[in-house]
C-alpha positions in Angstrom: -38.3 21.3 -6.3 -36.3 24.9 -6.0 -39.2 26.4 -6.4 -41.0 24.4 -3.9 -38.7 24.7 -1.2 -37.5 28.7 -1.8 -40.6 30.3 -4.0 -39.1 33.7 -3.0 -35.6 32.6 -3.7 -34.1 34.0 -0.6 -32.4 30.7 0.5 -31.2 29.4 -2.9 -31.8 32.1 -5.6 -29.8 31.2 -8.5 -27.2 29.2 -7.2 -28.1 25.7 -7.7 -26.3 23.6 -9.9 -27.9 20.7 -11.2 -26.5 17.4 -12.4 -27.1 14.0 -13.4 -27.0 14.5 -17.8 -27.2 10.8 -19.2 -23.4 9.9 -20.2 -25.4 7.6 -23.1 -28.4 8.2 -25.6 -30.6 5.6 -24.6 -30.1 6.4 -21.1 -32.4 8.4 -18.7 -31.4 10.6 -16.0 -32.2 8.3 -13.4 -29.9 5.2 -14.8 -26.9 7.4 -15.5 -23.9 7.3 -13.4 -23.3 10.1 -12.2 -19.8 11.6 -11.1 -20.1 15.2 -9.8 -17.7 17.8 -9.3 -17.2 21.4 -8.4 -18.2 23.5 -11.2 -19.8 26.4 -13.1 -18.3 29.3 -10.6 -16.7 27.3 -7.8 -13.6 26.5 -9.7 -11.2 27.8 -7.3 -13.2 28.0 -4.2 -12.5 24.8 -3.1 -10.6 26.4 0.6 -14.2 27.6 1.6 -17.1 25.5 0.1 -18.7 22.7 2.0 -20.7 19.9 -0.3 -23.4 18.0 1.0 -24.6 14.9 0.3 -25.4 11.5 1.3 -22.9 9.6 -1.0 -18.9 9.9 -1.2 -18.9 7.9 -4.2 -20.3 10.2 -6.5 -17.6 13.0 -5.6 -14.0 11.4 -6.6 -12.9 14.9 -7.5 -14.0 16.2 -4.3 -14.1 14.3 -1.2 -12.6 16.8 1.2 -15.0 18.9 0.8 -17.5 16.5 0.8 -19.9 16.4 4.2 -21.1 13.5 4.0 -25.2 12.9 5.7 -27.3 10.5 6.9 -29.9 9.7 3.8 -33.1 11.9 4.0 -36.1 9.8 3.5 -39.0 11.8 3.3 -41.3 10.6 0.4 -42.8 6.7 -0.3 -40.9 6.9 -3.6 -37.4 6.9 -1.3 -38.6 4.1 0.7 -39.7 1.9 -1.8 -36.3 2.6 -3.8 -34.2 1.8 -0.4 -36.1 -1.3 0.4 -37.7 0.2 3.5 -41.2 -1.4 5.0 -43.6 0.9 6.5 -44.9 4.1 5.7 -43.0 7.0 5.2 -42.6 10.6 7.2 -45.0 12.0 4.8 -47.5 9.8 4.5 -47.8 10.0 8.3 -47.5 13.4 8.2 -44.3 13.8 10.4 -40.9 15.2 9.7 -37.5 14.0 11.6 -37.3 15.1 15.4 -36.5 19.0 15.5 -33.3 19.1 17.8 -31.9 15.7 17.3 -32.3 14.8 13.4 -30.3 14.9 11.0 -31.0 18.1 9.0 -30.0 19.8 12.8 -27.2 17.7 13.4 -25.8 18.9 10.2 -26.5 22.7 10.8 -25.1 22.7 14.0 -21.7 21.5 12.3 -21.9 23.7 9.7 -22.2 26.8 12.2 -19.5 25.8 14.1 -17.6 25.3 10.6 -18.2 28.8 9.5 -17.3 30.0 12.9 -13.9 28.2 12.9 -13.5 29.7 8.7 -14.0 33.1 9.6 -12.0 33.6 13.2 -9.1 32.0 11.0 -9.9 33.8 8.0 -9.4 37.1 11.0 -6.3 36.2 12.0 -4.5 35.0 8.8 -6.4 37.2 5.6 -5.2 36.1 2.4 -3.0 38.8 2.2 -0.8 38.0 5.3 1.3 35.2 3.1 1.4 32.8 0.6 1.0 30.3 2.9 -2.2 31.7 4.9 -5.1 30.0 3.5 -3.8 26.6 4.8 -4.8 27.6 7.9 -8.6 28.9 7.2 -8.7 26.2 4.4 -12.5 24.6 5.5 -10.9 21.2 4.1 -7.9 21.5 7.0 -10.7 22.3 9.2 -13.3 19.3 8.5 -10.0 17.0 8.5 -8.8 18.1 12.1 -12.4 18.2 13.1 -13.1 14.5 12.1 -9.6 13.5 13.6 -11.1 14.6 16.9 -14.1 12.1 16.6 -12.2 8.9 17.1 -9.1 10.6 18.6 -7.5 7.6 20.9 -9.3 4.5 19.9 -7.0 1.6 18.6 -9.6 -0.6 16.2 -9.0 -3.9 15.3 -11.1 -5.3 12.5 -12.4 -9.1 13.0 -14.2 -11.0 9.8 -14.9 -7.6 8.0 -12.5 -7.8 5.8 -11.2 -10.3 3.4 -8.0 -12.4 4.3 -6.4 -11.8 0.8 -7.2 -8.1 0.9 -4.8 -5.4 1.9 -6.3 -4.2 5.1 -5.3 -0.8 4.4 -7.1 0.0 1.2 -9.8 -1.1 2.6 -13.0 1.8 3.1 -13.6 0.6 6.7 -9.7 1.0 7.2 -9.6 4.3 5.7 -12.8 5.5 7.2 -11.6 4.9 10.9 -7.9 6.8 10.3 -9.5 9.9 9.0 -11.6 9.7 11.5 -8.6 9.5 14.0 -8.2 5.9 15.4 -5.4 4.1 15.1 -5.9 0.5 13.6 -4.2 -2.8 13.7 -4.0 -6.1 12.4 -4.4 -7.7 15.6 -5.4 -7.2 19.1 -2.7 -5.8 22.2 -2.9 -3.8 24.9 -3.5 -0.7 22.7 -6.6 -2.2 21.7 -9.9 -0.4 22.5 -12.3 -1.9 20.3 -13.1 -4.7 18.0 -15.3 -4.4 15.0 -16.5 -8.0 14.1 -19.5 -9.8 12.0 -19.5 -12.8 14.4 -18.4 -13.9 17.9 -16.4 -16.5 18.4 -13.3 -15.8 16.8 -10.1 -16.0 18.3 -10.2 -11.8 18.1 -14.0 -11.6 19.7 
């Protein structure tokens, strides 16, 4: 696929890392589970490296780093393994839309990412203190940035999760604080919004 994508290697080179060894001997690559982390040269370079994928679960090690996409499905083999009908963007020869998909989204993120890095990286270099790469640190940076997203909204959750759960430790929960709303167990004057899974309930 490397070689597909970057025949010349100007894009990649040598710097992909590939994962996904069976844990098991009468496993194949595609049933193993498959926990990745930061290796083989990164060690150490967590304050500026940026991982992309389309699943947090597979990162435990790494999650703020982790930039977490919308999944790409491209080829029938992706569709049929997701349960999707119709045909796929190859077979009707057509990728995502240019300016609005998802591989742009992303890059447009990134950019301003490496943008906010470097102008911190300018004003407090390494050298300045020990305390100095807090501030260029691109998992600070992704954390205030998703803060921003849902900055002000007061969430209250309705029949998503389960009575004798903990409502804290639950993803949904989690998701919406680092994401920068404030969430409740039930609705006041500070609420904005309601996530439910059906109307009718004395919260809807």
């Amino acid at each position: 696929m490397v070689e597909l994508l970057d025949p010349t290697g100007q894009y990649f080179g040598g710097r992909v890392i590939a994962q996904g060894v069976p844990t098991a001997p009468d496993e194949t690559p595609g049933d193993a589970v498959v926990f990745k982390r930061l290796m083989q040269g990164l060690e150490g370079r967590e304050p500026v490296v940026v991982i992309v994928d389309d699943s947090s679960t597979v990162w435990p090690h790494d999650r703020r780093n982790l930039f977490v996409v919308e999944r790409y499905i491209y080829f029938p083999s992706s569709r049929k393994r997701f349960g999707m009908q119709g045909k796929s963007l190859l077979e009707i020869d057509r990728d995502e839309c240019p300016s609005r998909g998802m591989l742009m989204t992303a890059m447009r993120i990134f950019e301003h990412l490496h943008e906010q890095v470097f102008s911190r990286l300018h004003v407090a270099p390494p050298s300045s203190s020990p305390d100095a790469a807090a501030v260029w640190d691109i998992r600070n940076i992704m954390a205030a940035e998703k803060r921003q997203v849902l900055a002000g909204v007061c969430l209250v959750f309705s029949r998503v999760i389960p009575l004798e759960a903990n409502p804290r430790q639950h993803p949904l929960w989690q998701l919406a604080e680092q994401f920068g709303a404030v969430c409740e167990m039930q609705c006041s004057d500070n609420t904005t919004h309601v996530v439910a899974t059906h109307g009718g309930t004395e919260k809807v």
